[in-house]
PAVEXZA-152763 format. One record per residue: x negated, y, z negated of N, C-alpha, C, O in turn; residue in three letters. Coordinates in steps of 0.05 Angstrom, whole numbers, plus 5000, padded with zeros to 4 digits. Layout:
N
XYZXYZXYZXYZAla...
This chain:
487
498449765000500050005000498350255000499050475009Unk496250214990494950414990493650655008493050885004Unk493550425037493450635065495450715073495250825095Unk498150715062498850905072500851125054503051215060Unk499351165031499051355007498051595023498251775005Unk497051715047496451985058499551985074500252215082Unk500951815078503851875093505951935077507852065085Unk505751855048507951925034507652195026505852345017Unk510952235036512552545033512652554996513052344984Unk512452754985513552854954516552994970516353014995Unk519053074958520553264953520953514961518653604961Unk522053674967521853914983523554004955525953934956Unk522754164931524554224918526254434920527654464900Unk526454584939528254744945530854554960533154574951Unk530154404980532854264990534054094969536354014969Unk532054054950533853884927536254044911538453944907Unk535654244906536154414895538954554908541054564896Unk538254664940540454644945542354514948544454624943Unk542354254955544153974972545053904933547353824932Unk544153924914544953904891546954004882549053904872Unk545954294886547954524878550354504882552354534869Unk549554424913552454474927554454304919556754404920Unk554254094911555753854911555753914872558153894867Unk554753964853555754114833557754254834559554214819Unk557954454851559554674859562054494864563654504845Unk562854324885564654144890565753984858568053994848Unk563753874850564853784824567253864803569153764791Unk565354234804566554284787569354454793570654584777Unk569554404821572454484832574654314824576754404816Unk573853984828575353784826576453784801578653694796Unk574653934780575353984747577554154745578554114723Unk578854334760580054444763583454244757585354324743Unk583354024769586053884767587153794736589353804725Unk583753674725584853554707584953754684585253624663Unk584653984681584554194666587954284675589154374655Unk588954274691591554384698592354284683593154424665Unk592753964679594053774675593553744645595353634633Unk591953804634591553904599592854004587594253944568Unk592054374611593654474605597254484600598554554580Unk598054394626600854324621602454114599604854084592Unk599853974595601053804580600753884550601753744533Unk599354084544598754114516596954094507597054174484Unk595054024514591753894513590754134508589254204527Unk591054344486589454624492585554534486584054614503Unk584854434470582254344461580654174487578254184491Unk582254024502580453864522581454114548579654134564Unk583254244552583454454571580054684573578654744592Unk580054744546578054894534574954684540572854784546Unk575254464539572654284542572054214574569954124583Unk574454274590574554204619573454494630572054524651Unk574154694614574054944630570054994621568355044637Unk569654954590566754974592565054724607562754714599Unk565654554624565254374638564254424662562254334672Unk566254594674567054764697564554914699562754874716Unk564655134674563455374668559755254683558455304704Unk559255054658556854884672556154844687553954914693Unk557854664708557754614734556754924757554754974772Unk559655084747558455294766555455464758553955584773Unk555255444732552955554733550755474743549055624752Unk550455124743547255014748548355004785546554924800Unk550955094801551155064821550555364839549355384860Unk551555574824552455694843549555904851549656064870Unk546855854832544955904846543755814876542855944895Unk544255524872544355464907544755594930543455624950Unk547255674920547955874945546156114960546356144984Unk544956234947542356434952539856204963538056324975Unk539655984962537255924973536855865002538955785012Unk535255875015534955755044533855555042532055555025Unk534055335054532655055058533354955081535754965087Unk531854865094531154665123534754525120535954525098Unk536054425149537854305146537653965138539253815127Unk534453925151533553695158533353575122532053685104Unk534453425122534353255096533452955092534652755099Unk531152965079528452685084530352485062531852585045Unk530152215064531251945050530552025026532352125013Unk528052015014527152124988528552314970528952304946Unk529052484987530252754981534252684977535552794959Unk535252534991538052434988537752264968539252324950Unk536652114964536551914937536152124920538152194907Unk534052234916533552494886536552594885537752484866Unk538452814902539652914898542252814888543752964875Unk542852484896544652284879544052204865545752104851Unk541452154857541452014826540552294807539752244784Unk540652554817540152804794543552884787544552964766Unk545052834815548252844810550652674791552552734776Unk549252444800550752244790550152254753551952224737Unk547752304745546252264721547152554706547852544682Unk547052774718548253034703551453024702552853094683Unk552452924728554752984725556552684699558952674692Unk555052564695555652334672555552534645557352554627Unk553452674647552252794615554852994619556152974598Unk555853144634556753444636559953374630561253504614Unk560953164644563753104640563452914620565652814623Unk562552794604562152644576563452904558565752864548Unk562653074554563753374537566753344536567553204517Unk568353434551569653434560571653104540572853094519Unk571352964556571752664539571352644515572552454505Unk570052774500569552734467571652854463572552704445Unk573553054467575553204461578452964449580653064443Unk578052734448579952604446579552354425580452134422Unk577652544414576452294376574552264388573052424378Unk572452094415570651934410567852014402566652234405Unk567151804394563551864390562751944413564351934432Unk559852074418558152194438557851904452558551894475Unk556951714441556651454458558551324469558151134484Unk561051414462562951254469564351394494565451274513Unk563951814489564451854502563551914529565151984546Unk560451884536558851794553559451554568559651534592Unk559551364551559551144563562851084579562950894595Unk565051234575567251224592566851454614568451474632Unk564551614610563651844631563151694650564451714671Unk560751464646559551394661560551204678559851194701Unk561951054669564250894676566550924700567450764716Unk567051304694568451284701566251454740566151414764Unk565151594719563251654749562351444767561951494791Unk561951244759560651064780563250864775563150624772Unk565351014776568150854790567950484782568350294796Unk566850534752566950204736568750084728569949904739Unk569150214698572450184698571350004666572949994648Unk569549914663568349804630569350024616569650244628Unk569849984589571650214569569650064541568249874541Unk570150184526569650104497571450204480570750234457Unk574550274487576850414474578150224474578250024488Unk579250294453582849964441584250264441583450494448Unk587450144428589350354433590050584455591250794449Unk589050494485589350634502592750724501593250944510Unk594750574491597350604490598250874475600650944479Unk596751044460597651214433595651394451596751614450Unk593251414467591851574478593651814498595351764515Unk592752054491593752364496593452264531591552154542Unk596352344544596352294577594352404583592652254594Unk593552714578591952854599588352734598586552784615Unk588052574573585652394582586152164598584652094616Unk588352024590589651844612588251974642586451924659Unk589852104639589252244672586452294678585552254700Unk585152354664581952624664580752304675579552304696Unk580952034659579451824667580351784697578651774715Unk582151754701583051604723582651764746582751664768Unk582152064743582752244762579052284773578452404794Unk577152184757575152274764574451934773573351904795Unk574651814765574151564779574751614813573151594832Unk577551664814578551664840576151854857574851784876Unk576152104843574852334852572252194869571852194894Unk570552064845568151904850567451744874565551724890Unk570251624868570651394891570551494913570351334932Unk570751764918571251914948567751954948566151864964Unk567452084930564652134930562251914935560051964946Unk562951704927560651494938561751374964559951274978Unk564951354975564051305000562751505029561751445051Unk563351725016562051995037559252035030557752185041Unk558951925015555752135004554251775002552851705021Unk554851624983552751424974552151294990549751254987Unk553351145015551851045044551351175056549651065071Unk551651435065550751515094547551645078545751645094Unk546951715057544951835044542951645042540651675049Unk543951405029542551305015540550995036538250905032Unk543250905062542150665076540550895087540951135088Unk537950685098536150765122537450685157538650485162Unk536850855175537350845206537650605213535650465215Unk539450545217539250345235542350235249544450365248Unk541749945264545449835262546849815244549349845247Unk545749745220548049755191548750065191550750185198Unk547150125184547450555173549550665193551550775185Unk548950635221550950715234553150645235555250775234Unk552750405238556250225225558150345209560450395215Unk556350405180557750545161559150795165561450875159Unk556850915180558151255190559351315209559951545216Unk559951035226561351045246560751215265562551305279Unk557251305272556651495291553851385299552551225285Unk553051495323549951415329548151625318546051675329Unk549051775293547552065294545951965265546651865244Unk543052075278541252025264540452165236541852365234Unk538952135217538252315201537352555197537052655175Unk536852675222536452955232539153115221539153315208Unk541952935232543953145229545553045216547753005225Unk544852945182545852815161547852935149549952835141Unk547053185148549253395129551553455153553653535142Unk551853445183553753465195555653215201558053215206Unk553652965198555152775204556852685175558752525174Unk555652855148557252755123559652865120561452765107Unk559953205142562453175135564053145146566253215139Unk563452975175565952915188567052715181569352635184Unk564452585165565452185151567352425126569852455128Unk566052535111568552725092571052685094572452615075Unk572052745123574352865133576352565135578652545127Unk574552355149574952125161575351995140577251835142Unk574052015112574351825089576551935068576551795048Unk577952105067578752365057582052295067584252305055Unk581452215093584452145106585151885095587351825085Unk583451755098584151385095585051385067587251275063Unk583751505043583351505016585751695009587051604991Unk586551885018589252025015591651825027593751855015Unk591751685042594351485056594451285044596751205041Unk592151095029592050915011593051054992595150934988Unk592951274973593851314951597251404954599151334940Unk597351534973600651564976602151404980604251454970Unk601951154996602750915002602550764975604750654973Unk601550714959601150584933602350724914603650624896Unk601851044921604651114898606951094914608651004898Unk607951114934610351054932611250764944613450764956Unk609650474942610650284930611450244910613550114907Unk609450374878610250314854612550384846614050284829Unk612650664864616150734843618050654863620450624857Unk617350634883619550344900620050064885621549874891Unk618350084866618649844847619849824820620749634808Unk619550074815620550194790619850284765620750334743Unk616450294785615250374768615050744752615550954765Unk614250734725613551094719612351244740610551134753Unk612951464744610951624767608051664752606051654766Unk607951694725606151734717604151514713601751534714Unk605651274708604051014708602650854745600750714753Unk605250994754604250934788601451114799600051044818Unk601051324786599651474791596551464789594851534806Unk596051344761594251234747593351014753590851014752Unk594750734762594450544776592750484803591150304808Unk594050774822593550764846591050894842589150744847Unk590351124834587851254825586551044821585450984842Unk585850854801584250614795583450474814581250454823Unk586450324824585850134856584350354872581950334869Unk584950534888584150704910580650664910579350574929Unk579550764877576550804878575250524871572950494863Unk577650284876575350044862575050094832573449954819Unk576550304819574650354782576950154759576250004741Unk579050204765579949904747581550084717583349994702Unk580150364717581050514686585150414690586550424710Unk585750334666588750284657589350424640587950524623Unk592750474645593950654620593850574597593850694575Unk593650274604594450124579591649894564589649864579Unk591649814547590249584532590549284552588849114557Unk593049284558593648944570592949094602594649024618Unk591449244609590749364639592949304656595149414654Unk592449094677594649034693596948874682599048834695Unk596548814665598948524654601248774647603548704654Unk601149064633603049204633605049244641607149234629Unk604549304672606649354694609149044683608748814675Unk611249174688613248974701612748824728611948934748Unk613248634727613048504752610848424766608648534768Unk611348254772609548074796609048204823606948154835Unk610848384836610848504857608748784846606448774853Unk609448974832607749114826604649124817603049314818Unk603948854807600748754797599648764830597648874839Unk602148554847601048484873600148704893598448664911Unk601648964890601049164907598149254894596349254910Unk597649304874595249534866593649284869591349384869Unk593349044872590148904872590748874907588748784919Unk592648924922592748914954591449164956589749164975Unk591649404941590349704945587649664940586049784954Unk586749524922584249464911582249324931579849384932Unk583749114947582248994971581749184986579349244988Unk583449304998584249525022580849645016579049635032Unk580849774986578550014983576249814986573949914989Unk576449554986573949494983573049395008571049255008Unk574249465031573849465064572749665066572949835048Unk571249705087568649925091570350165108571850135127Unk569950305100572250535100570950585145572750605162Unk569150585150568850615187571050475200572550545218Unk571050185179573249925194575350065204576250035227Unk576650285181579750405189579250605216580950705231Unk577750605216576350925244576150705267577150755289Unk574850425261574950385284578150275293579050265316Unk579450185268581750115276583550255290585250185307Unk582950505279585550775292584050775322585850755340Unk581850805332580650775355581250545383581050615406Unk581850285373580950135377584249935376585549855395Unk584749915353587849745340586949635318584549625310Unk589349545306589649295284587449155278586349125256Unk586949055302586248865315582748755308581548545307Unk581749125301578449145292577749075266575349065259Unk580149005248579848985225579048715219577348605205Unk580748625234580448285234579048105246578847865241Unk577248285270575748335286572748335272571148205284Unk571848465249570548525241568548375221568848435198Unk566648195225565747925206565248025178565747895157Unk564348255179564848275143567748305124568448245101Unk569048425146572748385130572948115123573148025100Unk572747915153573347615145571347515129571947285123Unk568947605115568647445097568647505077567947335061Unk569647865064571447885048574447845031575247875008Unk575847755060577447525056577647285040578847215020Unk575447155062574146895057572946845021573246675004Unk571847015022570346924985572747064966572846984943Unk574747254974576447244956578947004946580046944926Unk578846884978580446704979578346474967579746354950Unk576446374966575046224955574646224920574846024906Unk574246484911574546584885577346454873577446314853Unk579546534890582446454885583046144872584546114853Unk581745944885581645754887579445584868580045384855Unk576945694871575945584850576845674822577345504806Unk577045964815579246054796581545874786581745764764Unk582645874801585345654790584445454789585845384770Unk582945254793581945044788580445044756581144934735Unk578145224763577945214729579645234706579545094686Unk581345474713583345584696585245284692586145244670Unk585745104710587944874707587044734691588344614674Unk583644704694582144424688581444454656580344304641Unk582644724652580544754620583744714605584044654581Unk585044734617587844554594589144804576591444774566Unk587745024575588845294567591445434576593045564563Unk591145354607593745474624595245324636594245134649Unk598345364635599845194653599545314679598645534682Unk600545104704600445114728602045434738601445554758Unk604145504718605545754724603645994717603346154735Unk602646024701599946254695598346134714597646344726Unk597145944726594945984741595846014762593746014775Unk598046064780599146114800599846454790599046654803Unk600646454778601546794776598347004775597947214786Unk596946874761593846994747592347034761591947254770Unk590846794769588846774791589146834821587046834832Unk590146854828589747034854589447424856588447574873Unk590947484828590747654819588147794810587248004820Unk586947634788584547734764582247654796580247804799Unk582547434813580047234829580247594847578247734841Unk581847704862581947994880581048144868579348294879Unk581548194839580248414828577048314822575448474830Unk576448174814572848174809572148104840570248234847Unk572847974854571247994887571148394894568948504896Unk573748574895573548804895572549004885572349244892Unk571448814858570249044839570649224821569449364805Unk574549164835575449414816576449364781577449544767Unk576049104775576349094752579849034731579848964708Unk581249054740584149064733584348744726583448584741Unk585748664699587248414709589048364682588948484661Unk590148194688593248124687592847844659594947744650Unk591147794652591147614628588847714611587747914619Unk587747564582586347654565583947514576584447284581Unk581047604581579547484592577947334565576747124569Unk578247434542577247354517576047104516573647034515Unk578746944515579546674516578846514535578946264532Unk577946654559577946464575575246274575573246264561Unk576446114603573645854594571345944619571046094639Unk569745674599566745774615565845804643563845934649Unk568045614667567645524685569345734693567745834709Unk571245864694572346154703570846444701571346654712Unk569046384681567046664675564646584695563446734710Unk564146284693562046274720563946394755562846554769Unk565446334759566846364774566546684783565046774800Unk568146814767568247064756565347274768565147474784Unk562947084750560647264750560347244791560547434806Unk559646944798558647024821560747224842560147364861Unk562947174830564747424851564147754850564347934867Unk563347724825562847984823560748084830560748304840Unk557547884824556147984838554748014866552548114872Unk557547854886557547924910559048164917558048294935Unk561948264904562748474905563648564941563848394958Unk563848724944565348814971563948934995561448964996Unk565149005012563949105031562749385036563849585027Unk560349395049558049665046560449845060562349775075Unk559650155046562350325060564050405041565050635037Unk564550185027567750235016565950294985563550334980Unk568650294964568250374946567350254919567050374897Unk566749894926566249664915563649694909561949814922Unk563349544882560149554878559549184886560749064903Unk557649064869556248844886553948854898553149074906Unk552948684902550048604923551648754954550248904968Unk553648724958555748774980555748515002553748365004Unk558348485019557748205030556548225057556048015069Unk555848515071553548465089551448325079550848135094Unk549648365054547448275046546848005036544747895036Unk550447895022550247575033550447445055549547225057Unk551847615079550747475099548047405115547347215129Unk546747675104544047685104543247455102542747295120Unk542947405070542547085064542746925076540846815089Unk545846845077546546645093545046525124544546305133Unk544546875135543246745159541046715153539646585168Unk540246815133535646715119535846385116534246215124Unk538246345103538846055099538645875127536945715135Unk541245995137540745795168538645805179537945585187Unk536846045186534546085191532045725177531145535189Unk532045795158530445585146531045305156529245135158Unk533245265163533644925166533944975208534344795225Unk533745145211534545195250530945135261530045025282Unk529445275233525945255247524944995245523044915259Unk526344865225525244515232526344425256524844245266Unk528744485271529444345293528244405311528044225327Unk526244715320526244875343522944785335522044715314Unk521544815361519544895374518245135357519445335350Unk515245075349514645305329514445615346514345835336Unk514445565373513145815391516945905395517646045414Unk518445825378521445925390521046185375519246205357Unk522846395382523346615371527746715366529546825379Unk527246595342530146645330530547025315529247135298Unk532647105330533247415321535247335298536847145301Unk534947495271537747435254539447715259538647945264Unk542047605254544647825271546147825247546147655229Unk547348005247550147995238552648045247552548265259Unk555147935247556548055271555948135291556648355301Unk553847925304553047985332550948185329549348155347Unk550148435309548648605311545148535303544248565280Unk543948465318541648435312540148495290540548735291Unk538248455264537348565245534148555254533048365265Unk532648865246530848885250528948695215530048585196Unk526448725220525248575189525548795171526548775148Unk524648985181525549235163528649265144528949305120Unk530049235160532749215157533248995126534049055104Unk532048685138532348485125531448515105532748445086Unk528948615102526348575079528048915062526848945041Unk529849105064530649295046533049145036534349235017Unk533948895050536748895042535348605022536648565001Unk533648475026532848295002531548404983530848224968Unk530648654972529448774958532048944936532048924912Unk533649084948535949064940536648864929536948904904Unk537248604937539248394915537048334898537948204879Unk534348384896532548244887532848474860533448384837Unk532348814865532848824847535848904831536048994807Unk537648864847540848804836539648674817539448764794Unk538648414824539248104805537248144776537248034754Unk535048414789532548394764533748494745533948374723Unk535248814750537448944736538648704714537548694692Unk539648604717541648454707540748264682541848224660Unk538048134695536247934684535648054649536147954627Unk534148374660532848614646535848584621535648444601Unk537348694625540048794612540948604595541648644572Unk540948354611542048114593540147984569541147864551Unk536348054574535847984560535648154526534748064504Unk536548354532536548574512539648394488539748324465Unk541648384513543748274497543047894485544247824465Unk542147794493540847554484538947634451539247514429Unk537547814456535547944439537547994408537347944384Unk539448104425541848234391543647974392546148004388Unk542747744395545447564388547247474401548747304389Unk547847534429550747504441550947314452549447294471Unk553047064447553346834467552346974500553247174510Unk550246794509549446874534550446884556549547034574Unk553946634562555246724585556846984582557147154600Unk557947014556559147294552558547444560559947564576Unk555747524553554347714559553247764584552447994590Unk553147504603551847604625554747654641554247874651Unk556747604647559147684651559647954646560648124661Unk558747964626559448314614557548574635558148784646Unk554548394632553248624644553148584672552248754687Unk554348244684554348414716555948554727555948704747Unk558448444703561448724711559948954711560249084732Unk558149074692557449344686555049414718555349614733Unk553349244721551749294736552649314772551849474789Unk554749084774556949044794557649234804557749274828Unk558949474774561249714774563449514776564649564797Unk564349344766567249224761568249254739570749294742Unk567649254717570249314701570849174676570949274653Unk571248874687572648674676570148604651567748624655Unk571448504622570248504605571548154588573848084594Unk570348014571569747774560570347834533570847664516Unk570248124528570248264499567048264486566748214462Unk565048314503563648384495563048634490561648724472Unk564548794512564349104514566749214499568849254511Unk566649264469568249334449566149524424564049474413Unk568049764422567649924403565249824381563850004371Unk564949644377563549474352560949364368559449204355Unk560349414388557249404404556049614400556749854403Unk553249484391551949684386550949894406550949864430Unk550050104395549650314411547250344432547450494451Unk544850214427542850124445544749984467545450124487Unk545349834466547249604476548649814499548049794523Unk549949934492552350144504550250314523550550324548Unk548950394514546150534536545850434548545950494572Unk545150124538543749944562546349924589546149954614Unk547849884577550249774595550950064611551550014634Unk550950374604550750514617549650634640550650774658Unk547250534635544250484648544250314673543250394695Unk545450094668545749894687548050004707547850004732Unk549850074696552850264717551250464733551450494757Unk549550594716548850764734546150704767546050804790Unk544850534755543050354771544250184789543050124809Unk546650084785548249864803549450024832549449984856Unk550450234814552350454831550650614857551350664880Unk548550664843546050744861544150634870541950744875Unk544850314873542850024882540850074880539250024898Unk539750244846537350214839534750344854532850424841Unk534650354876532550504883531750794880529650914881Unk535350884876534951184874534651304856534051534859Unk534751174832533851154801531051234793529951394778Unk530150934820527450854801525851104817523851184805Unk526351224842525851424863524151584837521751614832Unk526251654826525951884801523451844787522052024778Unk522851594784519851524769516751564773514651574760Unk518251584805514751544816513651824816514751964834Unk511951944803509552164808510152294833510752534836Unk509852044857509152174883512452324889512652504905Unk513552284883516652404887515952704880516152904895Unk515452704867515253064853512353184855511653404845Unk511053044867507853124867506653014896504353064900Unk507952884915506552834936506453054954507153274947Unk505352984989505353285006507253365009508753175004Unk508553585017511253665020511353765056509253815067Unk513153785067512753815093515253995097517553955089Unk514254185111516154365120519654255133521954315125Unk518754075158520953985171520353695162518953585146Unk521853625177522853215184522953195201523552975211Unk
């Protein structure tokens, strides 16, 4: 590595600075709703905590505006500016959230949660909890959820056939900030029709407007936050659980799919090899799910028919929601469980996970291995995906990724091993957290300790930002290497 230590770029800290700002500035507009909604509801103390929230935001933003900086925005430089966003805007809206009893850790840790659209809680009595935090959670999750599918792939993948896929354009990293906001506009539409369509199934169902509201917010961003303690099992009905984890799939389709669909037909969706094998492993989840769930003698055949296809959609999606007590459940459903989650959904959308382009990845490294004993050593095999060729580059960022997805996880779990915790519990717990899914074993309860709660914070925030953009932050040469005028 060392020759080519005279090529590595440092930071341009003025474009950080601005491309930061700006999107601060945005933040703290979005603050604007749930401060209405305080307000109206009575909430004068968290109205007052939303508005000095605000206050914050605009101040560390609205210097930006006076700066000039190049349009051209370097990879390095997009990673810094989402993981300095993602990481302040956790600390800045945590404030805000203490307004409603909790500790600083507790109320961080539903910050963070809710910023990287997780949906893990460490609160009981969500039922007796003041609406307008009801809302403040659910409303910034959603928010989020818009925000990582416009901003966290097109920033964060490198050039190529996947990257463009995502952005649904051939336009290179030269004209990043123009092509983000037409994906904006494009992701903005899809993510506004999913949520209107979902609220008005629920109260086609009979459901509260206010409980429909909250729901769909959750499903929309993949984040899973509930009004209630029993999350999805609340709702009345079987028809209503079924719509918000159908919304929950939907988000966890790579939001281009719908662009190419309106382009194209129906027809692209289904068309598309990562939809079908988002399908495919949910429907697989479904099934091995109910199987465990039958075999462990806990559930009758009527709960595992009602349950599992339910709770199996929500951890393949990520979004966390489900419909029985996971407490209890058995060991062979938490194995189940974990690998769903840590494949998670499709690149694009709003799902966390390894994502299932990058098991296909696999998959074809796999066939690869058993295809070169049949072939001629001088053969030359291309690996594709959906037909799209993968460069090594390509392959070798997207195995480095699951590699350190899986290190994340390893790291996290052995901390909770360290304090005591039955070990499938716990690793369940922290790939939900590292995943961004949600779903909890009851490890993640008020009565964990507070290292513990960091750690698991830590990991939301590293999962959400597949880790590289994190660790970006560490290296010297980031903030100290050459700086270059253009790109």
């Amino acid at each position: 590595m060392a020759r080519y230590h005279t090529l590595i770029l440092g930071i341009r800290y003025r474009v950080v600075a601005k491309y930061t700002g700006y999107l601060l500035l945005s933040l703290g507009a979005m603050l604007l709703v749930p401060l209405a909604v305080s307000v109206a509801t009575g909430a004068d103390e968290r109205a007052f905590r939303f508005a000095g929230a605000m206050a914050a935001l605009f101040a560390l933003g609205l210097p930006s505006l006076r700066l000039s900086a190049p349009r051209e925005i370097g990879a390095n430089e997009a990673m810094v500016v989402l993981a300095l966003l993602f990481i302040g805007a956790s600390a800045i809206v945590a404030w805000p959230l203490a307004g409603d009893g909790l500790s600083w850790e507790d109320a961080l840790f539903e910050s963070v949660s809710a910023v990287t659209t997780t949906g893990l809680t460490t609160l009981v009595d969500l039922d007796t909890r003041h609406p307008a935090f009801l809302f403040a959670r659910a409303w910034l999750q959603w928010y989020w959820g818009l925000v990582i599918v416009v901003l966290a792939v097109a920033l964060i993948l490198q050039p190529g056939p996947v990257a463009k896929r995502l952005v649904g354009t051939d336009t290179g990293p030269e004209d990043l900030i123009g092509s983000t906001r037409t994906r904006a506009i494009r992701s903005f539409t899809v993510y506004a029709m999913l949520t209107v369509t979902g609220i008005c199934l629920l109260l086609l169902l009979g459901m509260s407007p206010f409980d429909a509201l909250l729901y769909v917010l959750g499903a929309v961003s993949t984040g899973g936050f509930a009004p209630y303690d029993r999350s999805l099992a609340a709702p009345s009905g079987w028809a209503a659980q079924a719509v918000v984890i159908a919304l929950c799939l939907a988000a966890a389709v790579s939001f281009a799919t719908y662009e190419r669909a309106r382009l194209k037909g129906p027809r692209a969706i289904w068309g598309d090899t990562e939809v079908r094998t988002l399908i495919l492993a949910a429907a697989a989840t479904t099934v091995l799910l109910a199987l465990t769930m039958a075999g462990s003698g806990l559930y009758d055949w009527r709960s595992v028919v009602m349950n599992a296809p339910l709770v199996a959609v929500s951890a393949q999606s990520t979004a966390g929601f489900t419909t029985l007590s996971l407490a209890g459940i058995d060991q062979g459903s938490k194995l189940v469980l974990i690998l769903s989650m840590f494949i998670g959904g499709d690149a694009g959308s709003t799902a966390g996970g390894i994502k299932i382009v990058r098991l296909l990845v696999l998959l074809r490294l796999l066939q690869l291995v058993f295809l070169r004993a049949r072939l001629p050593g001088h053969a030359v095999v291309a690996v594709s995906v959906g037909g799209r060729p993968l460069s090594h580059e390509q392959i070798q960022i997207g195995l480095g990724i699951v590699f350190l997805h899986a290190a994340t996880i390893v790291a996290i779990w052995s901390l909770f091993l360290l304090n005591g915790h039955a070990p499938l519990d716990a690793l369940c717990d922290v790939v939900s957290a590292v995943s961004t899914t949600g779903l909890s074993v009851g490890i993640t309860a008020p009565q964990l300790e507070t290292p513990l709660k960091m750690a698991l914070c830590a990991g939301m925030l590293l999962g959400r930002l597949e880790i590289v953009a994190i660790l970006l932050l560490l290296f010297p040469s980031t903030w100290i290497g050459r700086k270059a005028e253009t790109r």
